[in-house]
C-alpha positions in Angstrom: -20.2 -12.8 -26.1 -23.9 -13.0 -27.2 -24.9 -16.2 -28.2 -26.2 -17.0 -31.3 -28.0 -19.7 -33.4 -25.0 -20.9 -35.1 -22.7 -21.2 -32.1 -25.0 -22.9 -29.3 -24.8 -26.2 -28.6 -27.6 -28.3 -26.5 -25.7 -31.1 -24.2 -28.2 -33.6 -23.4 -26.3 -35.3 -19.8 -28.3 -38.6 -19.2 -27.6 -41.0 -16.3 -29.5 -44.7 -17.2 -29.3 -48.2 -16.2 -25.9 -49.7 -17.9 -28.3 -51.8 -20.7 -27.3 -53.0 -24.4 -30.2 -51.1 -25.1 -29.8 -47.4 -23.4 -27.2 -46.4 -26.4 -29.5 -46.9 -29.2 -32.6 -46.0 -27.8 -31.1 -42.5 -26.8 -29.5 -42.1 -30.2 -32.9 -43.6 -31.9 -34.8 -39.6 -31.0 -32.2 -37.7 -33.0 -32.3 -40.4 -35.8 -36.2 -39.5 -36.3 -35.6 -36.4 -36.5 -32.5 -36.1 -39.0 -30.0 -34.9 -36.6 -26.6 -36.1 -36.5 -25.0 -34.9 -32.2 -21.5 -33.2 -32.9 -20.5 -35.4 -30.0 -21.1 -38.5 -27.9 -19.7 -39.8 -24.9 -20.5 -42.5 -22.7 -19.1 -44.3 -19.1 -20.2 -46.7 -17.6 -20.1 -46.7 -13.1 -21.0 -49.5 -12.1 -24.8 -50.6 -12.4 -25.4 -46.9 -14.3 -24.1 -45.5 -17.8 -23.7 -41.2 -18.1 -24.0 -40.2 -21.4 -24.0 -36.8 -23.1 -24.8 -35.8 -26.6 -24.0 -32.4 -27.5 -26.2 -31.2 -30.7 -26.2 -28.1 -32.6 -29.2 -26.0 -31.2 -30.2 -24.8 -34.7 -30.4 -28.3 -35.8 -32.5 -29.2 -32.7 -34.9 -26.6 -31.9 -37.4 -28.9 -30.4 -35.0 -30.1 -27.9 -37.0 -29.5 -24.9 -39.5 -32.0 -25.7 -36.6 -34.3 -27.1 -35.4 -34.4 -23.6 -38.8 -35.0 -22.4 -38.9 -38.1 -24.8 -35.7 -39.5 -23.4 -37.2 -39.3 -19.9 -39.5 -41.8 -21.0 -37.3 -44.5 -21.8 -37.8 -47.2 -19.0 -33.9 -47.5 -18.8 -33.3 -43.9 -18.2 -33.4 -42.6 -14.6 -32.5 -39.0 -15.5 -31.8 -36.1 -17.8 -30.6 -32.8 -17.7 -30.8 -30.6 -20.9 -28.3 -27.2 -21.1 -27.4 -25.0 -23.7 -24.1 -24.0 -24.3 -22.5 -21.7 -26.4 -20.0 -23.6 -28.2 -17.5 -20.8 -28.1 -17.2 -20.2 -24.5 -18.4 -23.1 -23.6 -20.8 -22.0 -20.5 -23.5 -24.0 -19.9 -26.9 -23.5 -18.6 -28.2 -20.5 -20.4 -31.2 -22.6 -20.7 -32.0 -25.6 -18.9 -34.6 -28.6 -18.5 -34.5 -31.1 -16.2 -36.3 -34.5 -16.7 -37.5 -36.5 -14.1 -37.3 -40.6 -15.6 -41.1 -42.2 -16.1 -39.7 -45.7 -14.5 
């Protein structure tokens, strides 16, 4: 199946520092920008916290340099940035790793 702007998702997969404030700080970049994820999910393992938003990629198209921005955040040690296509759900299409500033 071809992907197509409608059915791709982008899954952001962030692994952080298990902090009151990694949650809304994450969430705080697609605030700005008027985008509401499709889905969030979070664990916390021991001293870390993995979460992943999943957005629509047409809502989203700056992603790549939303993933850069969540890099910066001096709680977050990593993130990974795939696109999916929602109905197959394959990832990796595209992808953009982010090495944390801190």
């Amino acid at each position: 199946m071809t992907m197509t702007r409608d059915d791709a998702q982008v899954h952001f997969h962030v692994v952080g520092m298990a902090d009151t404030n990694l949650l809304p700080r994450l969430l705080d970049h697609f605030c700005l920008r008027d985008v509401v994820p499709e889905r969030v999910s979070a664990e916390r393992q021991g001293e870390e916290m993995r979460v992943t938003i999943a957005v629509r990629r047409d809502a989203c198209p700056e992603w790549e340099m939303v993933a850069r921005k969540l890099g910066q955040i001096f709680v977050v040690r990593s993130v990974l940035a795939s696109v999916a296509d929602q109905a197959e759900d394959t990832e990796g299409v595209e992808e953009l790793q982010v090495a944390a500033a801190g």
